[in-house]
C-alpha positions as CSV (number, residue, x, y, z in Angstrom):
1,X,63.8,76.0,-86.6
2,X,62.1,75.1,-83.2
3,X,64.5,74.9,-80.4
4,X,63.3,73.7,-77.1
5,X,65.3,74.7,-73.7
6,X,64.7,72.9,-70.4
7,X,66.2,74.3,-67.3
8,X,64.2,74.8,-63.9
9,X,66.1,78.3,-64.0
10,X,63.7,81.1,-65.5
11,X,66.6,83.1,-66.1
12,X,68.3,80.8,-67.9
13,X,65.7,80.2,-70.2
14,X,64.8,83.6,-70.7
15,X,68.8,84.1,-71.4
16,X,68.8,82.0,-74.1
17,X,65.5,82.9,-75.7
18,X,67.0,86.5,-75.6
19,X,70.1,85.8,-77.2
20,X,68.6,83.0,-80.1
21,X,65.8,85.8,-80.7
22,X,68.6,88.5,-81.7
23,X,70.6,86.1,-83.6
24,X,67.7,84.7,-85.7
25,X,63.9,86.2,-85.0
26,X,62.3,83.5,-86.9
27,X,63.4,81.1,-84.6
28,X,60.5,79.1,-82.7
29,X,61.3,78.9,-78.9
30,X,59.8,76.9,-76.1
31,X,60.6,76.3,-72.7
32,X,59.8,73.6,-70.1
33,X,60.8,73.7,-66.1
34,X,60.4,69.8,-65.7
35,X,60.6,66.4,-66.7
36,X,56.6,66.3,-67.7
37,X,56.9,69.4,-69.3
38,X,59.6,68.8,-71.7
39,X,58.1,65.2,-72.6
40,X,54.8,66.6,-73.6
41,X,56.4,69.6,-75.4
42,X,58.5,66.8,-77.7
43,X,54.9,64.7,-77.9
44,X,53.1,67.7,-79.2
45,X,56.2,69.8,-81.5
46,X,58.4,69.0,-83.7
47,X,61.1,70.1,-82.1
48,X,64.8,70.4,-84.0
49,X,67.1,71.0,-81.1
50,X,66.9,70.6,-77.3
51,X,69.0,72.2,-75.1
52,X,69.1,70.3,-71.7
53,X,70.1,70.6,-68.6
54,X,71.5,67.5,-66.1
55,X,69.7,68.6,-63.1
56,X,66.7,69.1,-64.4
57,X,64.2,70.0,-61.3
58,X,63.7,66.4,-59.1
59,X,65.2,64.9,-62.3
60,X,68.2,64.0,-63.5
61,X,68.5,64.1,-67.2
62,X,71.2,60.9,-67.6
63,X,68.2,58.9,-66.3
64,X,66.2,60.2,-69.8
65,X,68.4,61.3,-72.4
66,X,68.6,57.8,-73.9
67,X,64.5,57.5,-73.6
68,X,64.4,60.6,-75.8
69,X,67.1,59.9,-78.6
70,X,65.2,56.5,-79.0
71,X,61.8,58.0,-79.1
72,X,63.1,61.3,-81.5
73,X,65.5,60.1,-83.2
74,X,66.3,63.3,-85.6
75,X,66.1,65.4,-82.5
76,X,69.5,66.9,-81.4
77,X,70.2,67.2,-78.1
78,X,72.9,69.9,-76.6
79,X,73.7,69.7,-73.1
80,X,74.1,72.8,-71.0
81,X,75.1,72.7,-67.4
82,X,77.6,73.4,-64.7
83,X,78.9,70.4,-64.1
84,X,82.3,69.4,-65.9
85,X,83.7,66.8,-65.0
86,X,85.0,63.5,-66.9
87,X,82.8,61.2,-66.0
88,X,79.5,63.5,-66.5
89,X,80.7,64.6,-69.7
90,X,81.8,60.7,-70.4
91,X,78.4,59.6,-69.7
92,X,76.1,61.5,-71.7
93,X,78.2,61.6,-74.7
94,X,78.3,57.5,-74.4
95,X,74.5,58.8,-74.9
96,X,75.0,59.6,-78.1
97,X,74.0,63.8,-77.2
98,X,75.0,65.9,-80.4
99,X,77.0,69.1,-78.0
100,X,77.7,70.2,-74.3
101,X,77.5,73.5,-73.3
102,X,78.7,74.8,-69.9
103,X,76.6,77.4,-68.3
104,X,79.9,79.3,-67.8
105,X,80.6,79.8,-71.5
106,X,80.2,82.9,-73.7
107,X,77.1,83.3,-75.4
108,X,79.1,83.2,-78.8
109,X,79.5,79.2,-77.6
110,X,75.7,78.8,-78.7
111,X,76.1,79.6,-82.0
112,X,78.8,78.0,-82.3
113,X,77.1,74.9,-81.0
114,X,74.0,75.6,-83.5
115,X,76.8,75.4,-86.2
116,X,78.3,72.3,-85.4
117,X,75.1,70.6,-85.0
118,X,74.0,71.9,-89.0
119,X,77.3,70.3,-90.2
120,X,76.3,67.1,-88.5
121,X,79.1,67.6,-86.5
122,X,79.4,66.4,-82.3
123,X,79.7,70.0,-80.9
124,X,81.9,70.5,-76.9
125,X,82.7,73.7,-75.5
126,X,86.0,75.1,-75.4
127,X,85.5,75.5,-71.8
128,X,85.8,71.3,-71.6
129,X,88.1,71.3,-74.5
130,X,90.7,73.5,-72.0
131,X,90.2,70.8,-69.5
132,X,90.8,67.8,-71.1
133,X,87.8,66.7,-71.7
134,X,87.1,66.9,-75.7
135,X,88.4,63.0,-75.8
136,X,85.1,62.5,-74.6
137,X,83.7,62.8,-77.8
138,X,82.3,60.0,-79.4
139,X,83.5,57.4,-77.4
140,X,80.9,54.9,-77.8
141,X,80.4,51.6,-75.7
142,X,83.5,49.8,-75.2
143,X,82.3,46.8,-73.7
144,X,80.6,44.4,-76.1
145,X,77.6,42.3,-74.7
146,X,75.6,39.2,-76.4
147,X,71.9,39.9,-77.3
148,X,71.0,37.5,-74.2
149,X,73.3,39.4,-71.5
150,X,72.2,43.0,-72.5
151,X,68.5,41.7,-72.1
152,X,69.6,40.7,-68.6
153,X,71.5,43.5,-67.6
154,X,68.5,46.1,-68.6
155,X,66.5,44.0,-66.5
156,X,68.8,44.8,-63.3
157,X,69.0,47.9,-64.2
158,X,65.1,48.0,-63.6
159,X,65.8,46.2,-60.4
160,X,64.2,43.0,-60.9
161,X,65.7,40.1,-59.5
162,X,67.4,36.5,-60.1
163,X,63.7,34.7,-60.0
164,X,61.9,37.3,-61.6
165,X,64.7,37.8,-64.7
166,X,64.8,33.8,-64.9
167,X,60.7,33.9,-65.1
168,X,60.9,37.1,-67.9
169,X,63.6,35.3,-70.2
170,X,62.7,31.8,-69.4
171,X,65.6,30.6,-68.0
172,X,67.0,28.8,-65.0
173,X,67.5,31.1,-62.1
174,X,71.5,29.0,-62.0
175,X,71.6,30.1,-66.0
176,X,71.1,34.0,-64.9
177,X,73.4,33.8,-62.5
178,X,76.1,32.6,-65.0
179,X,75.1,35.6,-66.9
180,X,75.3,37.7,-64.0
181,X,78.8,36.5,-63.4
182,X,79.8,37.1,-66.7
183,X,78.8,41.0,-66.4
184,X,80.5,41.1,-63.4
185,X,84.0,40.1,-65.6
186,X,83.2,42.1,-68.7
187,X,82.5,45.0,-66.7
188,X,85.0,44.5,-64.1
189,X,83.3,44.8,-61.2
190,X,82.8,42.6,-58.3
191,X,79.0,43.4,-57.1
192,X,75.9,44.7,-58.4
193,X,76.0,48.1,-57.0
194,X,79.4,48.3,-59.2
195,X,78.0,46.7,-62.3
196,X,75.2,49.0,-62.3
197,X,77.4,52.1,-62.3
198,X,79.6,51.2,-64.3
199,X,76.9,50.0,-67.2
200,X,75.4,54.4,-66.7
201,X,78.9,55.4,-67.6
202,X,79.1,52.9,-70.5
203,X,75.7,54.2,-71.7
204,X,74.0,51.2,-71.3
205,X,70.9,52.7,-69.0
């Protein structure tokens, strides 16, 4: 098994190797302290599991998680980090990541994490489980978009505008707009600075 932890935290990393290396010495390890790191790592392994972190150096992990599952598809992904609340949690499962580990948690968490992720199984610790959060699991995208509007929407996620959308699906600037509007009602928002966080929480970056 190759297992690949990214974390801009030596000791971290070094924790983990530690404790994976007792429980099973044939496992492969590998390490990476930022963004290009842990892409080229992927590019040149085959790795089986990744354990991430959200604040990962100058990056933040939501921004690339999705970019990985759709380039790696078998790769599992287990999140460890501080952070706990809903919305984080809400967020990357809506990802589709395979576990979440808090930093907090007992080493015995890990394993127990490796075990869920064997069975094919979503893994969260029992640290987020205590706080509510284990409805988190699995919820996939509520909000259900035509082919045409999520084409649209990725584009203002990428911060293109009304002229240059119309020019890259070949479509009246008014007809974008329509579109536009109807995000706004399916996601309930009244602006684009809402529409764009709300579509990161639905998954849809």
């Amino acid at each position: 098994m190759k297992i690949l932890i990214a974390d801009d935290h030596s000791l971290i990393i070094d924790g983990f190797i530690t404790v994976l290396k007792n429980q099973d010495p044939s496992i492969s390890c590998y390490m990476a302290i930022d963004k290009l790191e842990l892409f080229e790592i992927l590019k040149t392994h085959s790795i089986d599991i990744l354990f991430q972190d959200i604040m990962f150096g100058k990056s933040d992990a939501r921004d690339f998680i999705k970019e990985i599952k759709e380039n790696y598809p078998k790769l599992k992904i287990i999140i460890i980090s501080s952070l706990a609340d809903e919305n984080t949690v809400n967020t990357l499962f809506k990802q589709d990541v395979d576990g979440y580990l808090l930093k907090s948690d007992p080493k015995e968490e890990i394993f127990r994490a490796l075990e869920s992720i064997k069975k094919e199984e979503k893994f969260i610790s029992k640290g987020l489980v205590n706080s509510g959060n284990q409805n988190s699991i699995r919820q996939k995208q509520s909000i259900l978009l035509t082919p045409r509007e999520k084409e649209i929407l990725s584009l203002i996620l990428q911060e293109k505008t009304t002229k240059e959308i119309a020019e890259l699906v070949f479509l009246s600037e008014k007809t974008v707009e329509n579109h536009r509007t109807n995000l706004f009602i399916k996601f309930d928002v009244k602006n684009l600075a809402g529409l764009v966080k709300k579509a990161i929480l639905e998954g849809f970056l």
